[in-house]
N, C-alpha and C positions, 0 to 999 in steps of 0.2 A: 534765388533765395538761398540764404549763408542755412546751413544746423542751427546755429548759435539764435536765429531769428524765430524758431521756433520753442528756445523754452520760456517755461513762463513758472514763477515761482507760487507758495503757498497765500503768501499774499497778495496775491494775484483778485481780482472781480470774477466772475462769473460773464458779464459783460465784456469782461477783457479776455477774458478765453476764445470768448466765441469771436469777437473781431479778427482775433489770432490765429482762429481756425478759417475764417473766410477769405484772410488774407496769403493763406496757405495754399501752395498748390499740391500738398499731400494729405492734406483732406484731415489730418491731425496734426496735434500739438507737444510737446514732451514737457511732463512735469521733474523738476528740478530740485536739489538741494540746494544751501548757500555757498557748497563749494562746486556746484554744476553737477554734482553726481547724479545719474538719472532713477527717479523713482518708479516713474507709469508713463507710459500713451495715454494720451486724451483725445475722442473724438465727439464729434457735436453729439450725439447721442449719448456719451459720459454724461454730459453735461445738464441734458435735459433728464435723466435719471437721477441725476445728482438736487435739481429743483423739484423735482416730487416730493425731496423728504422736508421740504417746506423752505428751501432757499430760497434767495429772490435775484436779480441779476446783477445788486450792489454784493452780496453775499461774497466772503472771499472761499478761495480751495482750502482752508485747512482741515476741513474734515473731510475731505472727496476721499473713498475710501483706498487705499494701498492694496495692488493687486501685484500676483506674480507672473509679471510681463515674461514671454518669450523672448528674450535674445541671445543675438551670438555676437563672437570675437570679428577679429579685423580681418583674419586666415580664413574665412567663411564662403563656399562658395556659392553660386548661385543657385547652384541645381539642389545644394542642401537646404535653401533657406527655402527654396518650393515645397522639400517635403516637409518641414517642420508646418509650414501656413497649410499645406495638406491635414496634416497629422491632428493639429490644434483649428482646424476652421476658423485662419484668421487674415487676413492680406497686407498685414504691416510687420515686419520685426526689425527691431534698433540693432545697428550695429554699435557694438562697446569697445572704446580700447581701454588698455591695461589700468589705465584709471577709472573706469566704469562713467567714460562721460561717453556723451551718444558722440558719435562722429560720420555717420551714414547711416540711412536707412535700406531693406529691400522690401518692394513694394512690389504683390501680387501682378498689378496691372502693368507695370514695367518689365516682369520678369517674363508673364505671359505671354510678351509680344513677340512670339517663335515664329522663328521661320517652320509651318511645318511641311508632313511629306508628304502629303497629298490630300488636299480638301478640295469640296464639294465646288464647280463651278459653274454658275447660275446667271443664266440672264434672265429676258423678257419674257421669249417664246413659253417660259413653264407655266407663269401667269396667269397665260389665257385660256390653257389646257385644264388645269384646277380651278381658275373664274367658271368656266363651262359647267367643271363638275358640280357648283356648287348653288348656279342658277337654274339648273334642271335638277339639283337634292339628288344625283349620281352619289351621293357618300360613303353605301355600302359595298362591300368587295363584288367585283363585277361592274359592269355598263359600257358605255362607248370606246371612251378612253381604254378600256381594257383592250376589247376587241380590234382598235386604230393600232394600238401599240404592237400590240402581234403581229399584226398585218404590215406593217411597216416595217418593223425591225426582220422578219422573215424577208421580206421584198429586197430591203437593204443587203442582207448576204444571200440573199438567192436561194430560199428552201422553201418548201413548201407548207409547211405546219407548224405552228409556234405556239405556246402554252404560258401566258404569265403568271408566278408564282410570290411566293413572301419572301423568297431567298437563294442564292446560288446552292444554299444547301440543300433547302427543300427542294430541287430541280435535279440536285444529285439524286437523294434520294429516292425519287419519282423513280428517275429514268432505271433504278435497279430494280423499283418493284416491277415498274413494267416489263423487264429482263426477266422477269422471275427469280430471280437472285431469293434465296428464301435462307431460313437458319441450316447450318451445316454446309453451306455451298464454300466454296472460296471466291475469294476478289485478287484479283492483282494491282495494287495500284502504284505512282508513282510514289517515292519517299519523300524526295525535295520539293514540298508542299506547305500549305497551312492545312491545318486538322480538318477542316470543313472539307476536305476530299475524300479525308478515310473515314469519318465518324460514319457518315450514311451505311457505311459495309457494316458497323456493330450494329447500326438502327434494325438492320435484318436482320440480323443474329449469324452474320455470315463471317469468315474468317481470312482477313486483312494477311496479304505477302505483299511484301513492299519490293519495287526491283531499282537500284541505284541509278546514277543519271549517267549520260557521256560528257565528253569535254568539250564538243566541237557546238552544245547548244545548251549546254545542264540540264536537258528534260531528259524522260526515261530513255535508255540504253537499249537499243534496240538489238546489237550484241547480248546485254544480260538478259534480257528477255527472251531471246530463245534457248539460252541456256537455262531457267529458269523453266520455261514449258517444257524443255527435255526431260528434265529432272522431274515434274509434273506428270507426262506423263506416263514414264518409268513407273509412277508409284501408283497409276492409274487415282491422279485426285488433279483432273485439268480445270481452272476458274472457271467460274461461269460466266464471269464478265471482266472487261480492263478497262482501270479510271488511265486515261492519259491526261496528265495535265499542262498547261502551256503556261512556263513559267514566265513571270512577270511582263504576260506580253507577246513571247516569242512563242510560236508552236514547235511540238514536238514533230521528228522524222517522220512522218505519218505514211509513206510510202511502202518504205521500210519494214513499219510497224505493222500494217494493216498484211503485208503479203504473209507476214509472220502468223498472223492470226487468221487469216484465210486460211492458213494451213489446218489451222487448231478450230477451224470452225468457232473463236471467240469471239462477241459481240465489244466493239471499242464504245465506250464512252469519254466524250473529248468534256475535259472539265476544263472551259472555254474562260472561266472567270475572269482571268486577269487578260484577256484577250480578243474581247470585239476591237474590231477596226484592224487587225492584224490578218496576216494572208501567210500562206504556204504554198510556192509554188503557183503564186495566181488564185490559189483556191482560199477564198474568204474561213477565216477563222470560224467557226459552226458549223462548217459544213463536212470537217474531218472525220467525224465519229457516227456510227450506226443512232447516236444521240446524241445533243449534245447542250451546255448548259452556261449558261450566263449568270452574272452576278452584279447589280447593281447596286450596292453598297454605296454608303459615303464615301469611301475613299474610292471608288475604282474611275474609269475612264469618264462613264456617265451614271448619274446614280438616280433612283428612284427613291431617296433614302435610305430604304432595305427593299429591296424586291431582286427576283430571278427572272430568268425565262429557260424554258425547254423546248429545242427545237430538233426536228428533225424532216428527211423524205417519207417516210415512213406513216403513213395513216393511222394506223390501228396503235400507235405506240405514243403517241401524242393524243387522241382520243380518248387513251384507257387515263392518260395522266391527270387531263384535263377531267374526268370522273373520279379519279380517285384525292386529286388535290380540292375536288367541291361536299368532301364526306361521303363519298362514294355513295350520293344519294341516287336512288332508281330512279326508272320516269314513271313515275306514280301522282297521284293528285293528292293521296298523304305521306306522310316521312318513311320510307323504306329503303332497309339495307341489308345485303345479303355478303358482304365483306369491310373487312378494314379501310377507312378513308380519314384522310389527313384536312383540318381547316389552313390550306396551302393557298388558298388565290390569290391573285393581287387587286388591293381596291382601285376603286376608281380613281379617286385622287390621286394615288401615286402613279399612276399607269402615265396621266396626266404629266405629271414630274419629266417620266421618259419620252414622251414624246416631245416634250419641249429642248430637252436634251441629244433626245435623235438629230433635231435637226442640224444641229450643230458638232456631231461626231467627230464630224470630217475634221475640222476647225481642231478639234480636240489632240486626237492626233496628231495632227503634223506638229501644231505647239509643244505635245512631249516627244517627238522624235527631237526636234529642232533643240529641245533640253538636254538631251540624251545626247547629240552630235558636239554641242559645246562645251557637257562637260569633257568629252574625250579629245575633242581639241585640243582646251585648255590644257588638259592635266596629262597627257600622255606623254611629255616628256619624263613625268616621275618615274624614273625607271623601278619603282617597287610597287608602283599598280598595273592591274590587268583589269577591263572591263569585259561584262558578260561577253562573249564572243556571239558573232547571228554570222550563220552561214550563207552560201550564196543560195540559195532554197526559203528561207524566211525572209520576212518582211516587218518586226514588229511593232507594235503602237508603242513600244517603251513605256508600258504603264509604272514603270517605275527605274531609276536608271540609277545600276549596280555596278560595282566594282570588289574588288579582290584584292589583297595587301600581299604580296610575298612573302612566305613564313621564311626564308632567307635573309627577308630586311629585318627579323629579329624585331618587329612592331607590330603588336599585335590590333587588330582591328576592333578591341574594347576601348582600348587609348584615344583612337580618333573618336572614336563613339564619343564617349567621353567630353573632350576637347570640342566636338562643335556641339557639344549640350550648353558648353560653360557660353558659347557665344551665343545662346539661344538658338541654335540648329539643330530641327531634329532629324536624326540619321535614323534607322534602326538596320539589327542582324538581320543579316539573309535569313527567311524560313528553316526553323530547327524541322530534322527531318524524321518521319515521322520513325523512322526504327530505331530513334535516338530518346522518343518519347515516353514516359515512365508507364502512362497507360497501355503502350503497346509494346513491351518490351519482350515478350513472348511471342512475339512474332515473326515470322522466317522471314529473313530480308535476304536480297540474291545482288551481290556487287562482281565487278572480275577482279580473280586471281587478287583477291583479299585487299583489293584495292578501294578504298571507300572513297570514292567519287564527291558523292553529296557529302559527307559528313565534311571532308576538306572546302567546299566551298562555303559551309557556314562555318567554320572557323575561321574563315580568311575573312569573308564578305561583307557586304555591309550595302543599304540602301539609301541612297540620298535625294533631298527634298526635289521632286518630282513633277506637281501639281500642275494644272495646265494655265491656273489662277498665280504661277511663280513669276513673279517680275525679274526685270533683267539685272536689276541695281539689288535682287538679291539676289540670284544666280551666282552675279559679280562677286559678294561677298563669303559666300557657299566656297564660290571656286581660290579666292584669294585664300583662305580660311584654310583651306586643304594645304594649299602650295605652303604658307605660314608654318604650317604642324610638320609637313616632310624638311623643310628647313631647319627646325629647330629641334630635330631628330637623327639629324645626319651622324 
């Protein structure tokens, strides 16, 4: 269908409108002057507003009332005209050229159709697990599904104790109450993270040091870390606890890390989020840290929708969690509490979610390694990218597959950003870190010899569409898209 098929004048029918709009495959119509200047959009609902005030469907438009449409020029991009339909809650805007005749539209649902970076992916098996919950009336937090889910997902990485929660953060948080971590203690945690690693240390009222990453994997520095604990404690003030987090996938030196803290007597907490399905050394991802925690968000490898788990060897620390994430209610026959407790469980329904997702982990996995592997096929002839490095020690699920731009090539990594927005791809920055962040700015951050590690990998970095739901003929286009922008960059 031409633009020009779409205007319709003031003498126009009411009945000729609507034919107009049915025979539309944009769902409206553009009202017109006699020299084609555009006045208004019309959609069936104009229309039927427009008969309330006592028209009938012979009734021509002249009095259908003049509004002040939203649009833009011909220079207009796409990613601006998402946020103007944002801004004004509307899903059509006319593009105008210098004569104010329409000559293109952009349309919500056209624009919407992103490739993006990692959505939820869902078969059969969840189905049955939630049908279940909902023919036994399971719908309150707690019941079968909770308990299978545990039991399985501990089985799956070989631990003994599993706890499911509302959130990867809520299982942070857990695991520092049950540390004791209390106000005035310190935390050490990693920098190059998302917030949901450090926030739990303010939940205590405890005091956040952040220690920069290395190169050889971009998780914590296990160099800066024990210069970090020297300096600690020098001043006699050593953490009570360490978040290690396994960035996008890959786990941190844990080896390393852990003899360092065996020294220090410090309890590790492996904030595992972006990393079930991932191994260190043979040793499944949760099973690194004195604690450790999961996050099953939408976006991540497998999702509950929102939900966590806390797992560990450890009896008494899984126990206290599981008590304190149910209102740290006593065993009593009426409501009694002798401490602080969090409404933290996971319902039954969603628990449901995960196990129908457990089964298929495996499957999950290999499709975003197998992501991970083509784009760096693809694109590593581009001599001004680097992709995350994984040492010969890591194994990871590639919950999300990154790369790095050369600050040499003089391009900086908002431009691509940018550029595969306009194609509908969404990319996003590497995790800003957190001693970069406004609310933590007071915060002692430990990098070497002034060298900022993390802060340089989110300037450079950038994450690309991931999902395990990515098809190949968009991958294709991902990847063409990239090589396109290095081209026309040169």
């Amino acid at each position: 269908m031409k633009i020009q098929d779409l205007f319709i004048f003031r003498n126009s029918s009411i009945d000729e409108a609507f034919k107009k709009i049915q025979e539309s495959s944009f769902g409206l119509i553009v009202l017109v002057n006699k020299d084609f200047i555009f006045e208004r959009t019309i959609t069936d609902g104009d229309l039927r507003r427009y008969i309330l005030t006592g028209k009938n469907l012979s009734s021509q438009l002249h009095e259908l009332p003049h509004i002040n449409s939203i649009t833009v020029e011909e220079n207009c991009t796409a990613s601006h005209a998402l946020r103007l339909m944002n801004k004004y809650y509307i899903d059509h805007i006319p593009v105008l050229n210098n004569n104010k005749i329409v000559v293109d539209f952009f349309l919500r649902k056209e624009i919407d159709k992103q490739i993006l970076l990692s959505t939820p992916d869902l078969g059969e098996s969840e189905e049955i697990f939630v049908k279940d919950a909902f023919d036994s009336n399971w719908i309150a937090p707690l019941g079968p599904n909770v308990d299978a889910f545990e039991n399985e997902l501990a089985e799956y990485i070989g631990i003994k104790h599993a706890a499911a929660v509302s959130s990867g953060t809520a299982a942070i948080h857990l695991a520092l109450r049950v540390l004791g971590v209390k106000h005035g203690d310190i935390v050490f945690c990693s920098s190059l993270t998302f917030a949901a690693s450090a926030f739990p240390i303010l939940y205590q009222g405890a005091e956040p040091v952040f220690i920069d990453s290395d190169l050889d994997s971009w998780n914590m520095s296990p160099s800066c870390l024990n210069m970090a604990l020297e300096i600690a404690k020098s001043k006699k003030k050593l953490p009570k606890a360490l978040i290690v987090v396994n960035l996008y996938g890959q786990c941190a030196d844990y080896d390393q890390i852990q003899q360092i803290c065996d020294e220090y007597k410090i309890p590790i907490v492996e904030d595992a989020a972006e990393s079930l399905g991932s191994f260190y050394k043979n040793r499944p991802s949760g099973t690194l840290g004195d604690i450790s925690c999961f996050s099953f968000n939408g976006n991540k490898i497998i999702t509950t929708s929102g939900g966590g788990m806390i797992v560990s060897n450890d009896t008494k620390l899984v126990q206290k969690a599981k008590f304190l994430s149910t209102q740290a209610r006593e065993n009593t026959v009426h409501y009694e509490h002798k401490e602080l407790g969090y409404n933290y469980r996971m319902s039954n329904i969603l628990a449901g979610i995960g196990r129908g997702q457990l089964i298929v982990l495996n499957d999950r996995v290999k499709k975003r390694i197998n992501i991970f592997k083509n784009y760096k096929n693809e694109l590593s002839s581009i001599k001004s990218i680097d992709f995350m490095p994984e040492p010969a020690w890591s194994k990871s699920n590639h919950w999300l597959s990154t790369m790095t731009i050369k600050p040499e090539s003089g391009i900086s990594s908002n431009l691509l950003l940018d550029y595969l927005a306009e194609k509908k791809i969404e990319a996003r920055p590497i995790w800003k870190p957190m001693h970069l962040q406004p609310i933590f700015k007071k915060c002692t951050y430990y990098s070497m010899q002034g060298n900022d590690i993390s802060k340089n990998i989110y300037n450079t970095g950038l994450c690309l569409p991931s999902g395990s739901s990515l098809r190949d003929d968009q991958q294709e286009l991902i990847i063409s898209s990239i090589k396109q922008f290095f081209k026309d960059y040169k």
